[in-house]
N, C-alpha and C positions, 0 to 999 in steps of 0.2 A: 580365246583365252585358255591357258592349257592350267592342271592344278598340279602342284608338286607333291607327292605324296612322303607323309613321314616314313622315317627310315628308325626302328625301333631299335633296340641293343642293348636285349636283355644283359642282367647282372653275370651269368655265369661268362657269357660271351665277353663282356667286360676285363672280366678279372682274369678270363683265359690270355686275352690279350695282352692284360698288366706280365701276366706271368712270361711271357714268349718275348715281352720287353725287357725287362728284367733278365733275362740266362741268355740273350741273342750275344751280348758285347762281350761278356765273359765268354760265351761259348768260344766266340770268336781268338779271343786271347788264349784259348787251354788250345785250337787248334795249330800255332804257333807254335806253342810250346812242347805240342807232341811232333810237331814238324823237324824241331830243333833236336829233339830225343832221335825218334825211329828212324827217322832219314836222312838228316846230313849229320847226325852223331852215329848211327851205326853206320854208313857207308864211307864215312872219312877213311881215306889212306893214313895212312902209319906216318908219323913226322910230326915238324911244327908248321904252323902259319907263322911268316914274318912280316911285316906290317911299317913298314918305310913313311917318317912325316917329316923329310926332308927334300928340296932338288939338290942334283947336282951342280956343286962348284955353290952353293948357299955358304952365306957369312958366318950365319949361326947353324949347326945343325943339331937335330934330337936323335938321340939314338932309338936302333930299330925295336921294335917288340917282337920277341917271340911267345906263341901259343902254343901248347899240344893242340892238335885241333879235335880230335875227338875228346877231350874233356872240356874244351870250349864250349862244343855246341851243347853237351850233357847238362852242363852249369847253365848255359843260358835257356837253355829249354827248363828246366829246373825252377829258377828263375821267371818264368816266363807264365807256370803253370800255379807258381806261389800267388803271382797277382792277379792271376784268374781266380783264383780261390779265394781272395779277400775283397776282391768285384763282389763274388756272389755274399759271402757272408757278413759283409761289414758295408757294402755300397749301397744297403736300403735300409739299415740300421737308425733307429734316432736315440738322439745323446739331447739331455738338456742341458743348453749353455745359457748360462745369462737369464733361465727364463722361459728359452726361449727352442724350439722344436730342432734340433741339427744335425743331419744325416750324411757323411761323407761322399754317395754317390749324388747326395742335389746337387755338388758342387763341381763345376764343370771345367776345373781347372784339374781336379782329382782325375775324373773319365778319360782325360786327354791325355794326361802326364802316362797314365797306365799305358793307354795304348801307342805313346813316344815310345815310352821303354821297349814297351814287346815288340815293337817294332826293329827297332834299333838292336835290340839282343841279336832280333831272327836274322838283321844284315851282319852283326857281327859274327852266327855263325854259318851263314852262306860263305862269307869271305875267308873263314878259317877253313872251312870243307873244301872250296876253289882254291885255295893256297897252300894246304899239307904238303907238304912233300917238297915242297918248290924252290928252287934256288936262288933266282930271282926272290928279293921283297916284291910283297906289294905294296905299292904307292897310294898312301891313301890322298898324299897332297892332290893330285891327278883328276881321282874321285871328285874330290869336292871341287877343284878349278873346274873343271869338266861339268859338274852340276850345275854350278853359278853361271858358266858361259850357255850352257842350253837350256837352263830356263829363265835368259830373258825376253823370251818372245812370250811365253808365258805370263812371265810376270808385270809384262805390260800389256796384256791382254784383260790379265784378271785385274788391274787397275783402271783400263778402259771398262770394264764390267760393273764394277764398283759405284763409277761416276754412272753411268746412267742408269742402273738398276735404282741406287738412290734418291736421282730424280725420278721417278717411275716407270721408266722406259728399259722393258726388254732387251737386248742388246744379243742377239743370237746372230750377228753379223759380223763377229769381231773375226773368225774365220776368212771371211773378203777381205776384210780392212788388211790382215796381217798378209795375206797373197796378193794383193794389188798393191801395197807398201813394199815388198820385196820384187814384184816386177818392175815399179819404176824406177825406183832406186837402181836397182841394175839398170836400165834402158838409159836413163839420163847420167849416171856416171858413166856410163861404158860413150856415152855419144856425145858427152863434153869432152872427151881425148881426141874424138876425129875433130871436134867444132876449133881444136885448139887452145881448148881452154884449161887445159893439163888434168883434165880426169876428176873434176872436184868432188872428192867424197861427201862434202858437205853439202853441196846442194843436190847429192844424192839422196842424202838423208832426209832435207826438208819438203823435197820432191815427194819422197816416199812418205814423211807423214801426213802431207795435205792431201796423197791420194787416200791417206786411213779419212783424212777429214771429210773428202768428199764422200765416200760411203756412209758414214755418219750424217750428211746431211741428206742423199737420198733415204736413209733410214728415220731419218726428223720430220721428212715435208708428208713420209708417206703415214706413218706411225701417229703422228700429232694433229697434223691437219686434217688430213683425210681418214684417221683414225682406223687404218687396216689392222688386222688382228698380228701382231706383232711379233709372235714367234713365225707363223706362215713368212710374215716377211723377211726376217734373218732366211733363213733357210733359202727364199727365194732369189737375197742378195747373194747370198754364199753362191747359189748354182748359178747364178748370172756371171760373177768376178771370174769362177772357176772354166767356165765356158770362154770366157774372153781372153781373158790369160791365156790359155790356150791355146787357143784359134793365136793372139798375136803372137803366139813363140814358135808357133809352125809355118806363121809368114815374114814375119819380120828376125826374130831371133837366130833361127834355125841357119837360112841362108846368110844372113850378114852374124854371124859370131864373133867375128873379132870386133866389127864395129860396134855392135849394142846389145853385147851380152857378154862381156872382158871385165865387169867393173875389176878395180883394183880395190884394196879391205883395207880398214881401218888397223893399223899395230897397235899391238899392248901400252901402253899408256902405263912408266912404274914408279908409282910414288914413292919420292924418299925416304930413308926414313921407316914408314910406315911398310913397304916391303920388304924390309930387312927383319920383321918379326916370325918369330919362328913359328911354324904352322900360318898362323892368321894370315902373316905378312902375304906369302905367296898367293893366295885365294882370294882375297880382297884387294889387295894393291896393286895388282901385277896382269889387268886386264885392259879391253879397249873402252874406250869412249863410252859404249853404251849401258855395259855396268855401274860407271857412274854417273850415267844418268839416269840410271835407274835409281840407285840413292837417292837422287833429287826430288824422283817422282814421287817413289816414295813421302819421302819429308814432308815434300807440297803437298799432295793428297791428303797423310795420315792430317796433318796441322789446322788444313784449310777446312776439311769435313767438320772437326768439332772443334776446333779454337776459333774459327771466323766467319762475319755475318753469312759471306756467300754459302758456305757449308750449313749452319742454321738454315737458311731458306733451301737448300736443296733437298735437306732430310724434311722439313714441313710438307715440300710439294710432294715429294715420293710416298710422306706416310699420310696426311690428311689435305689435301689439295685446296679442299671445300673450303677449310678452316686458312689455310693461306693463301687466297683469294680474298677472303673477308678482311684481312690486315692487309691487304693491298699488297702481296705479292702476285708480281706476274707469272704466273703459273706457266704461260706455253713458252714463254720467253725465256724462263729458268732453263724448260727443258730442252730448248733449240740450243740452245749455248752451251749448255753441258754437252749433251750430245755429240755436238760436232768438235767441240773440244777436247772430248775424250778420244774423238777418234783420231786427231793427229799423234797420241800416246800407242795405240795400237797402228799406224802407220809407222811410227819408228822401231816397234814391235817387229814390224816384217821388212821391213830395211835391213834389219841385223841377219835375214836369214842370206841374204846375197853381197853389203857389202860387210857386213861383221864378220863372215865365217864363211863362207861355201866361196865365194865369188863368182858366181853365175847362178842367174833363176833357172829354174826345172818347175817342170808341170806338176801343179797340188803338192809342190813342195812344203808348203805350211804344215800337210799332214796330219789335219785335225787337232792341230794345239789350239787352234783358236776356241773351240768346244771344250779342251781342256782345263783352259784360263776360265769358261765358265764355271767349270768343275771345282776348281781354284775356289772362285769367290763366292762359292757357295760352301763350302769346305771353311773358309776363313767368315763363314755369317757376312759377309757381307762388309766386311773393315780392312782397307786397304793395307794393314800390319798383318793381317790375318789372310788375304790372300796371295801375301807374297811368300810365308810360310807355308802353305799351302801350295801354292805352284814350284818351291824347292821342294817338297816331296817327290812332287810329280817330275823334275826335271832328276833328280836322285834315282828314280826308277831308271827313267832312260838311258842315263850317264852307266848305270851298274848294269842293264842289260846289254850295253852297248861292250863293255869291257868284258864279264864274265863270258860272250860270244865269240871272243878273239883269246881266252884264254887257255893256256895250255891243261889236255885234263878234264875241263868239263863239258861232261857228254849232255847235257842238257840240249835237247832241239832249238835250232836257234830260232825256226817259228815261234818257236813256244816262248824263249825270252822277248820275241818281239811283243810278243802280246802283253806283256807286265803293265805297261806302264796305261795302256785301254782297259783291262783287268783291276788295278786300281782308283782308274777315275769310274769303273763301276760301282766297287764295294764302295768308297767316299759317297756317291750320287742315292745309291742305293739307303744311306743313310747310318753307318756305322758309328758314325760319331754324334750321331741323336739328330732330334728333330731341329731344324732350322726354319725362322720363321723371316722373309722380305721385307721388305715396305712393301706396308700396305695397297699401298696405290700402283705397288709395280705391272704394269703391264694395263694398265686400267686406263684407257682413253679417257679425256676429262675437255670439255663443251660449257663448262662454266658454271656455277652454283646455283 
């Protein structure tokens, strides 16, 4: 029998701590804001930034913006270093309202909004700094199309995350689901064309998310039943998929390439109507399939979790099991069902990386978005509205590193853009936007009450 020994934590130590909580997020925000001053405001070229939120040959068009860009980034650094300063002086303040104790930074709609803004300033003055001088606009419709299209593996990753996190299961395997969903899905469309059956993107698809399912369900018999410790296990699926995948693209793939690694991709899907709006229209209306099924998952998820019995009984097991076991829910059953449920969402997650967009699988092509999608839903607390927000962040890094790398002018290393978007899901993991608290029960094997 071993004894635990207390862990004391004197008052000054306390309050040093309060204090290095308190100046960390604002600190964070004035560094932004002097980012925006000393370095893309004094090194902007001479010119404007012009800013494009139309395509060509569009019904409606909006005309361009021009910016000086060096008083862009000055104003939004400015900007930038005002709401760090009222972080610190006014975001632990209390006001009594009604009676009653109220402080602007307890409210977590306030912390977030700030750090949208400064966010959002310091992309505005990257993109003025990258554009001064340029004759070409830039297109911002692009950006955001481009955003929405790559991060839907994402965002159905951090939806597969969601569902089992909230029934109390780990889910550190959505990395396999999304690479084994993206290799079948190539493999079975690309070898329904030899089989004659004209190439069915669709049973590529459903192909691709029963192999997310079946990861899911190897993660359920091992996780639940046999109650292995649960991140070891993610990790141990990921190098399994990763290994296998592999090995079959260097035996099967490699040599037969046109037979079962050809698939043909899903076209833009454009709604009437609703893509003839200007800006919105292009960016939302005017994708493949998988976009709006993300919508769907969306709906489903965000509705089913707290409008409907099943969603009540998922958040019972994930946060007190004991206590829903006792009203007669079945506890391991909830969790085998979600689980493998959620994984045909991150199977169709990785179908999009081969027939939505690339059209051929390649080796550890998923490229660690499936860790990202965790990233995501920890980022969004744990609410499927919140980790899809959350995963357009992260898909917004990529899409802007991915452009300002091919852009004329900026000398930035394009190592170093690659890094942004890992760079990001640190400070989010790290904890920039406060403490985040799971179910309860997350990760917590459960053998009955």
């Amino acid at each position: 029998m071993t004894a635990t020994l207390p862990v004391l934590v004197t008052p000054a130590a306390s309050a040093s701590r309060d204090r290095m909580a308190r100046f960390a997020a604002p600190a964070a925000l004035a560094v932004f804001g002097l980012l925006d001053v000393f370095v893309l405001g004094f090194f902007a070229r001479s010119g404007d930034a012009t800013f494009g939120f139309s395509q060509p040959f569009a019904k409606v068009t909006v005309p361009n913006l021009s910016l000086p860009a060096a008083a862009t980034c000055y104003a939004c650094g400015a900007l930038s270093l005002v709401l760090a300063a009222v972080r610190v002086l006014l975001g632990h303040r209390q006001w009594s309202l009604g009676g009653h104790p109220w402080s602007l930074g307890g409210h977590l709609w306030w912390r977030r909004s700030a750090l949208a803004a400064v966010v959002f300033l310091f992309v505005v003055s990257l993109l003025a700094w990258a554009d001064a001088g340029q004759t070409v606009a830039f297109n911002v419709l692009n950006l955001l199309s481009g955003t929405l299209g790559g991060s839907i593996p994402i965002m159905l990753g951090a939806l597969t995350g969601v569902i089992c996190s909230r029934s109390g299961v780990i889910n550190i395997a959505i990395e396999g689901q999304l690479l084994l969903g993206a290799f079948t899905a190539a493999m079975v469309t690309s070898a329904s064309v030899s089989l004659g059956t004209g190439g069915s993107l669709w049973l590529g698809l459903v192909c691709g998310a029963f192999a997310g399912s079946l990861v899911g369900a190897l993660l359920a018999v091992f996780a639940i039943s046999y109650r292995v410790d649960q991140v070891i296990l993610g990790v141990v699926l990921n190098t399994l998929i990763l290994g296998l995948t592999g090995y079959l693209y260097d035996r099967l793939m490699v040599p037969y390439q046109n037979t079962l690694n050809s698939p043909a991709t899903f076209s833009a899907v454009r709604i009437p109507v609703l893509a003839d709006i200007p800006v919105i229209g292009p960016v939302f209306f005017d994708s493949t399939i998988f976009l709006y099924l993300t919508y769907v998952l969306l709906f489903v998820v965000q509705v089913g979790l707290f409008r409907t019995r099943w969603g009540l009984r998922t958040r019972a097991v994930g946060e007190h099991p004991v206590a829903a076991d006792t009203v007669g829910i079945r506890v391991l059953r909830v969790r085998y069902r979600n689980v493998i449920v959620a994984g045909l969402i991150a199977g169709a997650g990785g179908a999009y990386f081969t027939i939505g967009s690339v059209g051929s699988f390649g080796k550890g092509m998923s490229a660690g978005e499936g860790y990202i999608a965790l990233a995501a839903m920890i980022f969004g607390r744990y609410s499927p509205a919140g980790a899809i927000a959350a995963a357009l962040l992260f898909g917004f890094t990529t899409q802007l590193q991915s452009i300002l790398s091919s852009f004329p002018g900026v000398s930035i290393p394009s190592n170093l853009l690659l890094m942004t978007p890992y760079v990001v899901t640190i400070i989010v993991v790290a904890g920039l936007v406060g403490k985040v608290r799971g179910p309860r029960a997350e990760g917590l094997p459960y053998g009955g009450p």
